[in-house]
C-alpha positions as CSV (number, residue, x, y, z in Angstrom):
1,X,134.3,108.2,128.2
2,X,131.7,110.2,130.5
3,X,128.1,109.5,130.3
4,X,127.8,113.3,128.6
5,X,130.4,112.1,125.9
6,X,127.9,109.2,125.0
7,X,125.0,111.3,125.2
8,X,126.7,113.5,122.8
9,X,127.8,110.9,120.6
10,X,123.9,110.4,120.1
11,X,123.3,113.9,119.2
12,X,122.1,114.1,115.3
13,X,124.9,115.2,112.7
14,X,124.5,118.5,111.7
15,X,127.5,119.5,110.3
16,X,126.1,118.8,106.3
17,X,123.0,122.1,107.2
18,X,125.9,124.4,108.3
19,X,128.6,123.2,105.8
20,X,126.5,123.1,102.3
21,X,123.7,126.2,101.5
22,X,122.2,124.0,98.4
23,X,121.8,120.9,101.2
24,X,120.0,123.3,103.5
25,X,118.0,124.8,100.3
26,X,117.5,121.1,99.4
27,X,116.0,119.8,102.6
28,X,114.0,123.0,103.3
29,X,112.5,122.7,100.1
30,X,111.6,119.0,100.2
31,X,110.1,119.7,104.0
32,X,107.9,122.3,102.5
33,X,106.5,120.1,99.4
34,X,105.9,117.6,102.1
35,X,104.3,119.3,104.6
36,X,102.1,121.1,101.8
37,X,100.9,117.9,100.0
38,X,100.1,116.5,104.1
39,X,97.4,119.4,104.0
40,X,96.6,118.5,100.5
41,X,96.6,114.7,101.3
42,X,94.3,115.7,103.9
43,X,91.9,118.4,102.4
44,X,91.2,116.1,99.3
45,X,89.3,113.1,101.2
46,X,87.7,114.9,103.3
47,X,86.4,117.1,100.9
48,X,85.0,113.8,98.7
49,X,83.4,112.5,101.7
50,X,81.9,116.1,102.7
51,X,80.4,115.9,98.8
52,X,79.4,112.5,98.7
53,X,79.3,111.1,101.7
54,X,80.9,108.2,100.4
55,X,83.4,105.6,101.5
56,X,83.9,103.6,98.4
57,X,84.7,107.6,96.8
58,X,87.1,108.3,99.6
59,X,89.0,104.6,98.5
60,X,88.6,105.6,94.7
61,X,91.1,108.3,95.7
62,X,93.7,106.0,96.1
63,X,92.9,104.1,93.3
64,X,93.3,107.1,90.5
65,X,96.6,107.6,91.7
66,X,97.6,104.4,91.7
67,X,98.7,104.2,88.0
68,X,100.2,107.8,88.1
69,X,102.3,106.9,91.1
70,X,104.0,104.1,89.1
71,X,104.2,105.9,85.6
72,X,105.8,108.8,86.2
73,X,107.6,107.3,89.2
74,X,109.6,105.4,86.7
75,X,109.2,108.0,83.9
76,X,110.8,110.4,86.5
77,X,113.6,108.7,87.5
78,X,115.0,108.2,83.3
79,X,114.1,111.9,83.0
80,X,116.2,112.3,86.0
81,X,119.5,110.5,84.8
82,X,119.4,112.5,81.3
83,X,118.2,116.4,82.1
84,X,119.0,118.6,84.4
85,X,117.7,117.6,87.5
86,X,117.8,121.2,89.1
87,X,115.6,122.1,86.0
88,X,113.1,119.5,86.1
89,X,112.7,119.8,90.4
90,X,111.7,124.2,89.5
91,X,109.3,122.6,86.3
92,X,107.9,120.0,88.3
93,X,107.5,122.2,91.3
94,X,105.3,124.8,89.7
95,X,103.3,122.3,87.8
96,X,102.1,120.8,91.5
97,X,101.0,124.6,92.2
98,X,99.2,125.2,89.9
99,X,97.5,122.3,90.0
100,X,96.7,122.7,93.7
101,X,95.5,126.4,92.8
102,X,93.1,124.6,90.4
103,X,92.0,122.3,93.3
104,X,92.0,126.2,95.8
105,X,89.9,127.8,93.1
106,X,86.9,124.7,92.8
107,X,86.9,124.3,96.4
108,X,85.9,128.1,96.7
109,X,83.0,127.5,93.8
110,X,79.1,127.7,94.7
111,X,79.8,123.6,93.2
112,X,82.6,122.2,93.6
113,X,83.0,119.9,90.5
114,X,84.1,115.7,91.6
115,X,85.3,115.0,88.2
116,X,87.7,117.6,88.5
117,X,89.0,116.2,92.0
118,X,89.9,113.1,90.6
119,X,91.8,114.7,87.2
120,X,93.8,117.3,89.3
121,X,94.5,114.4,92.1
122,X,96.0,112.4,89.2
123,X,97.8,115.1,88.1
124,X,99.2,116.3,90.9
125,X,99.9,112.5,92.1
126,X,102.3,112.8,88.3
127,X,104.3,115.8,88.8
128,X,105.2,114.6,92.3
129,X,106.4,111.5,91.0
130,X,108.2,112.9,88.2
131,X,109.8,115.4,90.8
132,X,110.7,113.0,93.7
133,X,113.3,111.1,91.8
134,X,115.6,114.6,90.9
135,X,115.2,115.3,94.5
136,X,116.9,112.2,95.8
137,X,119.2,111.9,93.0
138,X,120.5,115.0,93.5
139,X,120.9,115.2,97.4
140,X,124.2,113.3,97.4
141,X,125.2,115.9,95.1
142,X,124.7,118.3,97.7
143,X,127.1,117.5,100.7
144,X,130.4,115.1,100.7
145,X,130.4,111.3,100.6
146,X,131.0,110.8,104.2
147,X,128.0,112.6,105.1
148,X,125.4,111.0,103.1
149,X,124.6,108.9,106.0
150,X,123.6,112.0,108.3
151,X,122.0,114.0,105.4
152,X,119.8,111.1,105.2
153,X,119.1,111.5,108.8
154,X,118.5,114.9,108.5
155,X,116.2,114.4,105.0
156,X,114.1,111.7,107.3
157,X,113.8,114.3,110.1
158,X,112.4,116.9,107.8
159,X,110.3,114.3,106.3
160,X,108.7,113.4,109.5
161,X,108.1,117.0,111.0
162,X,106.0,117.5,107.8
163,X,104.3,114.1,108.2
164,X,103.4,115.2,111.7
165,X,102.6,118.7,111.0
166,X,100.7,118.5,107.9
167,X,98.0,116.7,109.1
168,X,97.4,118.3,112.1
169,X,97.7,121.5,110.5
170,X,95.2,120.4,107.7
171,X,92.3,119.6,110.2
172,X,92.7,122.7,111.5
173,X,92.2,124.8,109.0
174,X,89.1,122.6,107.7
175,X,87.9,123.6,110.9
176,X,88.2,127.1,111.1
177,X,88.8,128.6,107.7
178,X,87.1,125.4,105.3
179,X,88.7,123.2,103.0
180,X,89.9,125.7,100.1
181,X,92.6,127.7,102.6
182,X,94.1,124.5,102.8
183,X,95.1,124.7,99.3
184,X,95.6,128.2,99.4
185,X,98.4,127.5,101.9
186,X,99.6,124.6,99.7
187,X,99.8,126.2,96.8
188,X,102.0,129.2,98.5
189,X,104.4,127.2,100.4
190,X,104.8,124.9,97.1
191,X,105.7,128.2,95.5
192,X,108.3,129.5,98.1
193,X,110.0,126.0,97.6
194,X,110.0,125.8,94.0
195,X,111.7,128.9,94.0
196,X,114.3,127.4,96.7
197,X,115.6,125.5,93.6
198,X,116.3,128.5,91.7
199,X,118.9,129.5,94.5
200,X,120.7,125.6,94.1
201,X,123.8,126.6,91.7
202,X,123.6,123.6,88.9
203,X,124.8,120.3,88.9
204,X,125.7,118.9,85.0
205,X,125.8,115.2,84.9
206,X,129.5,113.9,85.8
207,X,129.2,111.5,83.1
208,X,127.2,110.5,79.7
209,X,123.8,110.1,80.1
210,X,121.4,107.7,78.7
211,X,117.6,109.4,76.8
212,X,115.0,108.4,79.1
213,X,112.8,105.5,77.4
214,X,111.4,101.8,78.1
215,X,114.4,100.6,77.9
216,X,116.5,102.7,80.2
217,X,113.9,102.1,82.3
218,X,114.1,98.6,81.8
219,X,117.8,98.6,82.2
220,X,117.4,100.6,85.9
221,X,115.2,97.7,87.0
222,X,117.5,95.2,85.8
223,X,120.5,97.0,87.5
224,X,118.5,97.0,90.9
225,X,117.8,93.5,90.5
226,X,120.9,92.0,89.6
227,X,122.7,93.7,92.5
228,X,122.0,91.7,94.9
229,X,122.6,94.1,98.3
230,X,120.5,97.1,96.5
231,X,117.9,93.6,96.0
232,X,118.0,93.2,99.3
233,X,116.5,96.5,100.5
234,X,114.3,97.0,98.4
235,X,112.3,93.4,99.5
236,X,112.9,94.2,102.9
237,X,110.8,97.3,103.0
238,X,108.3,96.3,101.0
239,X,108.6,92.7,103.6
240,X,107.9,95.2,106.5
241,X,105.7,97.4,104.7
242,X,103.3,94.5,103.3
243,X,103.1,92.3,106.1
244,X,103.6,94.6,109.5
245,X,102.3,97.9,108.6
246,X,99.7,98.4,110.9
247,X,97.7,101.8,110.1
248,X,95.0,101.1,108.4
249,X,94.1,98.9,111.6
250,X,94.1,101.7,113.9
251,X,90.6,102.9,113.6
252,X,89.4,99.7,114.0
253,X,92.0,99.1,117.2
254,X,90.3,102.1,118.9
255,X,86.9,101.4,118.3
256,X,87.2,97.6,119.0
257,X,89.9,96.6,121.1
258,X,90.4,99.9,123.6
259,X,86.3,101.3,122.9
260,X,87.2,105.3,122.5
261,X,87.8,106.8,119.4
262,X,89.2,110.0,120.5
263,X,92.6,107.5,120.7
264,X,92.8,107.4,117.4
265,X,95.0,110.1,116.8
266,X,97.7,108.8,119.5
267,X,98.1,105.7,117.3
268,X,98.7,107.7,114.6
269,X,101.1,110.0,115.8
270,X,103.0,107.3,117.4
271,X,104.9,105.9,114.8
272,X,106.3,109.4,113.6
273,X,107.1,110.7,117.5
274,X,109.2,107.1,117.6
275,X,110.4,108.0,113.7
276,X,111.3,111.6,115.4
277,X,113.5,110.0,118.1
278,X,115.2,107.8,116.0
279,X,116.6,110.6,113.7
280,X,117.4,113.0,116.9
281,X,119.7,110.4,118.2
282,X,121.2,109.2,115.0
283,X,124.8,110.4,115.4
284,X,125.8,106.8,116.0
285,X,124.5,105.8,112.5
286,X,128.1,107.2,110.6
287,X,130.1,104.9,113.0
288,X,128.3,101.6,111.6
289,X,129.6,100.1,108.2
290,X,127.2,96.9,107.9
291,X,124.7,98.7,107.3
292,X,122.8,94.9,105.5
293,X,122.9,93.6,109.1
294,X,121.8,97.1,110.5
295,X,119.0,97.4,107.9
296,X,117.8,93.4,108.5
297,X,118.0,93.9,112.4
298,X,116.1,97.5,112.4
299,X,113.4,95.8,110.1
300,X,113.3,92.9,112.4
301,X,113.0,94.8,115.5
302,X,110.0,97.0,113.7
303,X,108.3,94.0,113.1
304,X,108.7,92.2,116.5
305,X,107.8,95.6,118.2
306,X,104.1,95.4,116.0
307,X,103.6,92.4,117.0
308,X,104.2,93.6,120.3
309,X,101.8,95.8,120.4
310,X,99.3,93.7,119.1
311,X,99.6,91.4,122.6
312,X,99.9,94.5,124.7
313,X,97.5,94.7,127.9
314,X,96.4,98.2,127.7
315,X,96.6,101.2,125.2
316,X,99.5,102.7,127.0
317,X,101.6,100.0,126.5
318,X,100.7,99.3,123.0
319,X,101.6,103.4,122.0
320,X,105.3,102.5,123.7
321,X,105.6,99.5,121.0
322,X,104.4,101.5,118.3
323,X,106.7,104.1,119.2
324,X,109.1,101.9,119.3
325,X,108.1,100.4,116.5
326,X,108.4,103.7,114.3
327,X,111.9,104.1,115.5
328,X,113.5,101.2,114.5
329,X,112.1,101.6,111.2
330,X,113.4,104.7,110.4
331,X,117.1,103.5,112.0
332,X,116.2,100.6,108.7
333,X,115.4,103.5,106.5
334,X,118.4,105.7,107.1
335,X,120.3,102.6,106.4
336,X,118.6,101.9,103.6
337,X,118.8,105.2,101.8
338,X,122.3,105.6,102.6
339,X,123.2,102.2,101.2
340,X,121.3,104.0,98.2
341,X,122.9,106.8,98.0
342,X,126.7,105.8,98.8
343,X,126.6,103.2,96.1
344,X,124.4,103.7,92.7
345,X,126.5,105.7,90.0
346,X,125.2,109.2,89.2
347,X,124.0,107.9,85.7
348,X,121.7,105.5,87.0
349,X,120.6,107.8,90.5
350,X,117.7,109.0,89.4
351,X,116.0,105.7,87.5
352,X,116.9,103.6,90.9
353,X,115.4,106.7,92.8
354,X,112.3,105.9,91.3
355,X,112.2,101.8,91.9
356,X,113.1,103.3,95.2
357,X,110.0,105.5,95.5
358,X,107.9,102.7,94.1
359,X,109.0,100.0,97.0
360,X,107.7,102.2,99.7
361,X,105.0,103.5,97.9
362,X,102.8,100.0,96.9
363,X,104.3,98.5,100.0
364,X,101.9,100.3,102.6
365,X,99.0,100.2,99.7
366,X,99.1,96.7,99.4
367,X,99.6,96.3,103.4
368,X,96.1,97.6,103.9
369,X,94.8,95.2,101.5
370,X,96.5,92.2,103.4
371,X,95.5,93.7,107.2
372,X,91.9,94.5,106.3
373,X,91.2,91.1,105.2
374,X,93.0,89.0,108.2
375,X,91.5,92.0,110.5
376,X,88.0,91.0,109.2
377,X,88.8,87.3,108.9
378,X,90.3,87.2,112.5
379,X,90.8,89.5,114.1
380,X,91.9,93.5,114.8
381,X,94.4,92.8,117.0
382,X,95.6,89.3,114.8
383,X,95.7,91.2,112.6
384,X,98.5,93.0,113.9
385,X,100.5,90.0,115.7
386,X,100.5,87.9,112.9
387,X,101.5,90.8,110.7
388,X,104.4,91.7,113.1
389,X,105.5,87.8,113.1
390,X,105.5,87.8,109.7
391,X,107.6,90.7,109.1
392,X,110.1,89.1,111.7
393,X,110.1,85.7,109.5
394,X,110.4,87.5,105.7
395,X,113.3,89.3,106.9
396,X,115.6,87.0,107.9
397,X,114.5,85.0,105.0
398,X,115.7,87.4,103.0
399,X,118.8,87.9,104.8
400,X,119.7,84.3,104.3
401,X,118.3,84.3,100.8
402,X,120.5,87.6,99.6
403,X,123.9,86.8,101.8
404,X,125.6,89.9,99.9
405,X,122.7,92.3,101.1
406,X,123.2,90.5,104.8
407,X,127.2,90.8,104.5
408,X,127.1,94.3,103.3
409,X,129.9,96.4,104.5
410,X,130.5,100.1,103.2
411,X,134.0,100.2,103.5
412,X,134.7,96.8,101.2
413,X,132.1,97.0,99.0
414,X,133.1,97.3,95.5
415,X,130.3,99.3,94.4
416,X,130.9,101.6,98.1
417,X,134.4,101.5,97.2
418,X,133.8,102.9,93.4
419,X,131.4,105.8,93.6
420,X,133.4,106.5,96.5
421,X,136.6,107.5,94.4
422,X,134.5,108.4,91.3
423,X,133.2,111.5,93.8
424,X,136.6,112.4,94.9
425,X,138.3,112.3,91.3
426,X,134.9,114.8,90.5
427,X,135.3,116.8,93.7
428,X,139.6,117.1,92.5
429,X,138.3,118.6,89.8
C-alpha cells in the first residue's frame, strides 16, 4: 500500500452528504443553529458587561440557564421518543427566533431592559434543549447503519466550524455594526434552518412510543445506567470534562504565565483547530470496532496532552499540546456518539439524547468551578497539570471499574448486534 493509499485512507468519509439529501439538510441545519447561538452566546455577555459593567452579572448568565439546560434537556428528549421529532425540531426552531428577535429588538432600544436579558436567555437556553435531543435522535435516521460512525464525524466537523466561526464572527460585528446585528443575523440564519426541516420528508416512530412524563424520564436514566458500556461514556466525558478541561484558565495563563493578553485568543482557538484535524482525518474511525478501548485511550491521551501543556516551556509548545489535546478529544467523542447512536433503540433515542446533552453540558460548568479554585489555591499552570493527571487517572479507573464499557466491541455487542438488524428489517420494509 503506497504512502498516497494511506493518506487517502485518512481522508474524512463523505459518502453519507452525497448519498442522503435529509443528512445534508440535517447537518446544514444544525451548523447553522450553532454557528447562530455562537454569535448569540457571544453578543449576550458582552452586552451585560457593556450595561453593567459587572462580572458577577456576566457569571449570573450562566447561572439562569443552568436549570433550563437540565429541564428541558430531559423534558426534550421524552418529547422526542413520543412526537414527531421532525415537527418538534421546525416548533422548537422558530421559537429560538423569535426569541432572539426579542433580544434584536431590545438591543436596538434607547434602554435596553436587563430583566429581559435574563428571561429571553432562559428561554432561549429551553427551546434549545428541547430541540437538541430530536436532532440527535433523528440523525441516525438519516443515513445507513454503517455510516453512523462517519456522519458523526461529519456532525462534529460542522459543529466545530460553527464553534470557530461564531465567535469570531460575533466580535466582529460588535465591533463594526453593535451588538443588536448580531441578533439580527441570528435570528435569520435560525430562520433559514428551521425551514431546512420542512424539506426533511418524515420519519414516524418504528415502534410504540411511550407519553413523555417523570417517569419515562426516569426509566431513560435508569436504562443509561444499567447499561453498563453506554455508563461508561457517559462518566468518561464528564471524567475529562470535570477534571482536565482547561478554558476557563486560559485568561489567567496569558496574563500570568506567558505576560500578553493578545494570546488569549490562540488558546482558545487551539482546541477547535486540533478538534478540526481530528474530524478531517477520521476515515480510519469506521475500520475500528472497540470503540470502549478507543474512547478510554482518546480520553486518556486528551488528558495527558493538558497536562502537557501545563509543563510546557514556552507558549508555542503549550498551543501544540492543546492542539493536540482538542484532537484526541474529539477522536473520544466520535467514538462516543457513535457507540450512541449504533446501539440505543429508537424508542428510547431521544430521552438518552438528552442524558447525553446533559453529560457534556455540566461537565465543562462544573470544570470551571474545580480549575478556578486549584488555579487560585495553587497555581494557573497546577491547575492545569494536576487537572490533566487527573483525567489520565479517572479514566482508566473507569475502564477497570466498567469492564463491559472497556471490552466493547461493535460487531459482538448484543445491543450493536440488535438495533443493527432491527434497522435492516425497517429499511426491508
Amino acid at each position: 500500500m503506497s504512502l498516497f493509499d494511506h493518506l487517502r485512507a485518512l481522508r474524512m468519509d463523505t459518502t453519507p452528504v452525497r448519498e442522503h439529501k435529509d443528512f445534508r439538510l440535517l447537518l446544514v441545519s444544525g451548523t447553522v443553529f450553532l454557528f447562530g447561538g455562537m454569535i448569540t452566546y457571544v453578543a449576550i455577555p458582552y452586552q451585560v458587561y457593556a450595561l453593567t459593567g459587572s462580572n458577577l452579572m456576566v457569571g449570573l448568565i450562566g447561572l439562569v440557564e443552568l436549570v433550563p439546560l437540565v429541564v428541558f434537556g430531559l423534558w426534550g428528549g421524552a418529547l422526542a421518543d413520543h412526537f414527531d421529532r421532525r415537527r418538534l425540531l421546525i416548533v422548537a426552531g422558530l421559537a429560538q427566533a423569535v426569541f432572539v428577535a426579542v433580544l434584536a429588538v431590545n438591543a436596538f432600544s434607547d434602554e435596553p431592559r436587563m430583566w429581559l436579558i435574563f428571561l429571553i436567555g432562559a428561554l432561549l437556553t429551553s427551546a434549545s434543549a428541547l430541540q437538541r435531543p430530536s436532532r440527535e435522535a433523528l440523525m441516525p435516521r438519516t443515513v445507513r447503519h454503517d455510516q453512523i460512525a462517519a456522519a458523526q464525524a461529519l456532525t462534529s466537523f460542522g459543529a466545530q466550524m460553527a464553534m470557530l466561526a461564531g465567535p469570531l464572527v460575533g466580535g466582529l460585528l460588535i465591533a463594526s455594526v453593535g451588538i443588536g446585528w448580531c441578533f439580527v443575523i441570528d435570528v435569520v440564519g435560525i430562520t433559514v434552518a428551521a425551514l431546512m426541516f420542512v424539506a426533511m420528508k418524515p420519519y414516524p416512530h418504528t415502534v410504540e412510543t411511550t407519553p413523555p412524563s417523570l417517569r419515562s424520564i426516569a426509566e431513560g436514566i435508569t436504562y443509561g445506567v444499567r447499561r453498563r458500556d453506554l455508563l461508561g461514556t457517559y462518566v468518561v466525558d464528564l471524567a475529562a470534562m470535570f477534571l482536565a478541561m482547561p478554558v476557563v484558565l486560559f485568561p489567567a495563563l496569558a496574563e500570568e504565565v506567558y505576560r500578553d493578553p493578545e494570546v488569549l485568543g490562540l488558546l482558545y482557538a487551539a482546541g477547535t483547530v486540533g478538534a478540526m484535524l481530528a474530524t478531517v482525518t477520521s476515515g480510519w474511525i469506521s475500520r475500528v470496532h472497540l470503540h470502549g478501548r478507543a474512547i478510554v485511550v482518546a480520553a486518556a491521551v486528551y488528558g495527558g496532552f493538558i497536562a502537557l501543556a501545563g509543563l510546557a516551556p514556552n507558549l508555542w509548545v503549550a498551543l501544540v499540546f492543546f492542539t493536540l489535546a482538542g484532537a484526541a478529544d474529539m477522536v473520544s467523542g466520535i467514538f462516543r456518539g457513535t457507540v450512541w447512536n449504533q446501539t440505543i433503540p429508537e424508542h428510547m433515542r431521544g430521552r438518552l439524547a438528552g442524558i447525553e446533552m446533559l453529560s457534556y453540558s455540566l461537565g465543562p460548568q462544573m470544570g470551571q468551578v474545580r480549575a478556578g479554585f486549584v488555579a487560585d489555591a495553587w497555581s494557573p499552570r497546577a491547575a492545569v497539570v494536576s487537572g490533566g493527571l487527573a483525567c489520565v487517572a479517572g479514566v482508566t479507573v473507569t475502564a477497570v471499574w466498567l469492564h463491559d464499557f472497556w471490552s466493547y466491541d461493535a460487531r459482538t455487542d448484543q445491543h450493536a448486534v440488535t438495533e443493527r438488524e432491527s434497522r435492516a428489517r425497517v429499511a426491508q420494509g
